[in-house]
BAVEX-548204 format. One record per residue (C-alpha): residue number from 1; residue in one letter; y, z, x. Coordinates in Angstrom, 1 decimal. Layout:
BEGIN
k_r_Y_Z_X
NUM_A_Y_Z_X
...
END
This chain:
BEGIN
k_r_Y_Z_X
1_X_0.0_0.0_0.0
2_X_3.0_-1.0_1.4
3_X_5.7_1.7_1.4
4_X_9.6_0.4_0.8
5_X_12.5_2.9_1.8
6_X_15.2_2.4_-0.7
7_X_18.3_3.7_0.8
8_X_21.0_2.5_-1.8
9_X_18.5_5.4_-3.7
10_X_19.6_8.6_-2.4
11_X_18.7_12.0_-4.1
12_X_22.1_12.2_-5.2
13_X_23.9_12.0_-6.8
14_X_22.7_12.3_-9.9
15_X_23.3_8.3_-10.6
16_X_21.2_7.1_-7.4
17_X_18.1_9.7_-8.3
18_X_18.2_8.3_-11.7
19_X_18.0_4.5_-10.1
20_X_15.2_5.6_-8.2
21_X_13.5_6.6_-10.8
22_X_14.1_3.5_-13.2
23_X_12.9_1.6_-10.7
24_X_9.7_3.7_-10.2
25_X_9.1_3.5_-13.9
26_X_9.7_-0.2_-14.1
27_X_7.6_-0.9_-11.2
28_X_4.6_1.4_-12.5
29_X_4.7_-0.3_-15.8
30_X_5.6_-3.8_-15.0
31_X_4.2_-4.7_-11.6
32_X_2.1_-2.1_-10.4
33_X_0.5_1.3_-12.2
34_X_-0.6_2.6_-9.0
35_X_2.9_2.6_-7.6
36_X_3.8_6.3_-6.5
37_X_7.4_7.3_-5.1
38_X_8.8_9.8_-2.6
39_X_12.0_11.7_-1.2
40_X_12.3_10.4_2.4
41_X_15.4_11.8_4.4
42_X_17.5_11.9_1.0
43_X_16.0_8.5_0.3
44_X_13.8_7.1_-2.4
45_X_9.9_6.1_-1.0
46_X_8.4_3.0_-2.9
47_X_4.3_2.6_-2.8
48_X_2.7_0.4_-4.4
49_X_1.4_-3.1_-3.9
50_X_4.8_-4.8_-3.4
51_X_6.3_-5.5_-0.3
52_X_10.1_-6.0_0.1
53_X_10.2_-9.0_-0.9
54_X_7.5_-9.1_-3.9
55_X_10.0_-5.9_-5.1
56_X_12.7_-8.7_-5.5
57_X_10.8_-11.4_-6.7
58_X_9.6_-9.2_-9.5
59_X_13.6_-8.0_-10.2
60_X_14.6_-11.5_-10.0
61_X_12.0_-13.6_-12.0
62_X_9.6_-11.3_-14.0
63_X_11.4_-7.7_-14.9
64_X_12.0_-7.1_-18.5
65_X_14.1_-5.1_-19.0
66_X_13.8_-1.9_-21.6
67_X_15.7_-2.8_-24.7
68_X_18.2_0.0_-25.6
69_X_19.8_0.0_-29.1
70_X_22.1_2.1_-30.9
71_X_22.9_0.7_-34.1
72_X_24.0_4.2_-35.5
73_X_26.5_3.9_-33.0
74_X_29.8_2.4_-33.4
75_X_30.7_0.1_-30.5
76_X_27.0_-0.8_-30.7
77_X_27.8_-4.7_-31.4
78_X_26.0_-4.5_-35.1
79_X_29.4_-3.7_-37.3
80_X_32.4_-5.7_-37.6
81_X_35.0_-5.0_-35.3
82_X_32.8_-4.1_-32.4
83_X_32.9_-5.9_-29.2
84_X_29.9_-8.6_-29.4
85_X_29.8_-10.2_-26.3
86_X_27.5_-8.7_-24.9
87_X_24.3_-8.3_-27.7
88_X_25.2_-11.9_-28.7
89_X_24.7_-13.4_-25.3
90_X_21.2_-11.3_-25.3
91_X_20.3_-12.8_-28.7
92_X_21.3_-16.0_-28.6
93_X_19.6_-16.2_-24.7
94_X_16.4_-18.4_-24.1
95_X_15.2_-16.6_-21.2
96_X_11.7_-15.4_-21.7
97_X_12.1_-12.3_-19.9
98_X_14.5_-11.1_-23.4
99_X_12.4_-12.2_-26.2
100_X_11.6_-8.5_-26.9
101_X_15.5_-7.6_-26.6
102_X_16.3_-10.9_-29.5
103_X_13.6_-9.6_-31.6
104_X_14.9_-5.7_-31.5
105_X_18.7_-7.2_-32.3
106_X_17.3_-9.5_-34.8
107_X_15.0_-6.8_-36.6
108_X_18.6_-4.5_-36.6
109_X_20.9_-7.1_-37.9
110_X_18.6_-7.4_-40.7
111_X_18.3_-4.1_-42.1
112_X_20.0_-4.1_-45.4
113_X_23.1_-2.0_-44.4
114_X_24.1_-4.0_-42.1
115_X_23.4_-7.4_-43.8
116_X_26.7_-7.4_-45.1
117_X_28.8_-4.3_-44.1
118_X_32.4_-3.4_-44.8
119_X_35.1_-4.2_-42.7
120_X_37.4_-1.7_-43.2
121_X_36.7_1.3_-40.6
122_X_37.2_4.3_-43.4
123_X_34.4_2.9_-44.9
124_X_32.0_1.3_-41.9
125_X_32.4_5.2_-40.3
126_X_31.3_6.8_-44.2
127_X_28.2_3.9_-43.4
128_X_27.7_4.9_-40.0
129_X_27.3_8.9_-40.9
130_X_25.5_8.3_-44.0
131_X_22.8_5.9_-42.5
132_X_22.7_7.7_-38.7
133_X_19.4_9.3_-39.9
134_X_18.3_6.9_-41.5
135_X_18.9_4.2_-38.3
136_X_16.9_6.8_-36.1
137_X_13.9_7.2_-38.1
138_X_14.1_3.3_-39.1
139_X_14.5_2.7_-34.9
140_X_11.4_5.0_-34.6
141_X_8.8_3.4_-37.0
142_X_9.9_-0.4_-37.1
143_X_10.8_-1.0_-33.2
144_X_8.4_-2.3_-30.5
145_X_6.8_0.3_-28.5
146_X_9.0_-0.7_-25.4
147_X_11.6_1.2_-27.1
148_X_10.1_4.2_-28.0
149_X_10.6_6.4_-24.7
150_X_14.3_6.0_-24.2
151_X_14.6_6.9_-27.6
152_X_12.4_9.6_-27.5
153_X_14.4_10.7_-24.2
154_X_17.8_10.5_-26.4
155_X_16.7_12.5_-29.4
156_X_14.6_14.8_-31.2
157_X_13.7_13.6_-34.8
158_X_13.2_16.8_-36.9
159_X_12.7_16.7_-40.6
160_X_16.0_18.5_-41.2
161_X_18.6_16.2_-38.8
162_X_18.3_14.5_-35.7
163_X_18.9_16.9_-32.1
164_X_20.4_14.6_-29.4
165_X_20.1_15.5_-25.6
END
């Protein structure tokens, strides 16, 4: 197993131990499940089957990447008024490696709320409060399993309300 020393992954902070640990995850369910990782020196230790330059082949041309939704979120791109640059240009992409990422924003932007929703913000905020349960348990039970761990990372579904981290 070759072993990659990641410096640009340092222990800290907090942002750089977190990269280290996407890409750990990533690698382990993507590329290799044997993959293993280490603190070197304050640096992040990458076994697995990879070399350096299979590491970047798989970034480059076969990583896909986790898709993360919040459309009980304002700002999100599903209501009017938010900034949709970005969620149109991964749904309206042909690139294989986002196919699960269009059918998550597809699935969203057809729930019935959203369908049609108001445009005025009074009203759009009243949507986004009344349906925030409703978007979390729908998220849970009608998503693809790739996007079940960051969302159970982000929140605790409890019969009562929703507990966020």
């Amino acid at each position: 197993m070759p072993d990659i020393l990641l410096e640009g992954c340092a222990s800290r902070p907090l942002a750089a131990y977190l990269k280290a640990l996407g890409i750990l995850r990533l690698v382990g369910e993507q590329a290799d499940a044997n993959a293993r990782g280490a603190w070197q020196n304050g640096a992040f230790l990458l076994s697995s089957s990879l070399d350096r330059q299979a590491l970047c082949d798989f970034f480059m041309e076969t990583w896909q990447p986790t898709p993360l939704v919040t459309p009980w979120n304002g700002g999100s791109g599903f209501y009017p008024g938010d900034n949709r640059e970005g969620i149109d240009a991964l749904a309206q992409s042909t690139n294989p490696r986002l196919a699960v990422y269009r059918e998550v924003i597809a699935r969203i932007r057809n729930w019935p709320e959203l369908v049609a929703p108001p445009k005025e913000k009074k009203q759009l905020d009243e949507l986004r409060k009344r349906c925030k349960e409703t978007f979390l348990q729908r998220c849970r039970a009608e998503l693809p399993e790739s996007c079940l761990p960051w969302l159970d990372a982000t929140c605790i579904l409890r019969t009562d309300k929703a507990v966020f981290a």
